[in-house]
C-alpha positions in Angstrom: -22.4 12.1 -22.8 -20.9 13.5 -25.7 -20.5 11.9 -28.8 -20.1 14.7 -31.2 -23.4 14.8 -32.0 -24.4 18.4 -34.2 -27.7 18.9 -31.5 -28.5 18.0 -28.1 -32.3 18.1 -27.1 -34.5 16.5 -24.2 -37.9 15.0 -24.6 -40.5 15.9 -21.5 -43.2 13.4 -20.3 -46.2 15.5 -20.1 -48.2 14.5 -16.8 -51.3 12.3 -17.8 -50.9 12.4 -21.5 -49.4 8.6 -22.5 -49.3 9.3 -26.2 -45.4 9.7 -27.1 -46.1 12.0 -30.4 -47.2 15.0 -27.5 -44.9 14.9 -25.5 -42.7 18.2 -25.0 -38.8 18.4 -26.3 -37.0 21.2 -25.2 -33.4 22.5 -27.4 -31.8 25.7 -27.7 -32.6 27.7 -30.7 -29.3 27.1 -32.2 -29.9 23.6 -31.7 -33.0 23.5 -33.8 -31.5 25.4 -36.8 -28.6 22.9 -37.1 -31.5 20.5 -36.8 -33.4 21.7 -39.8 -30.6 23.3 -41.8 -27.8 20.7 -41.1 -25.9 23.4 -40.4 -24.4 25.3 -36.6 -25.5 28.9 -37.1 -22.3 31.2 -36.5 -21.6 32.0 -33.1 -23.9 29.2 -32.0 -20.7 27.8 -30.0 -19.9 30.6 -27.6 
């Protein structure tokens, strides 16, 4: 699905740990800069 979002990430279920807070989310690096910056990093689209 696209929706124009700026990231894209997906959140793991760790086997045998219930606790949502530890559970593993995986993104591209790019991804996580625009995440914390609010800003795509140049060249981040190629």
């Amino acid at each position: 699905m696209n929706d124009d979002a700026a990231v894209g990430l997906v959140i793991h279920k760790r086997h045998g740990n219930a606790n949502p807070a530890e559970q593993w989310v995986s993104m591209t690096v790019a991804d996580l800069v625009a995440l914390l910056t609010g800003e795509r990093p140049e060249g981040a689209d190629e």
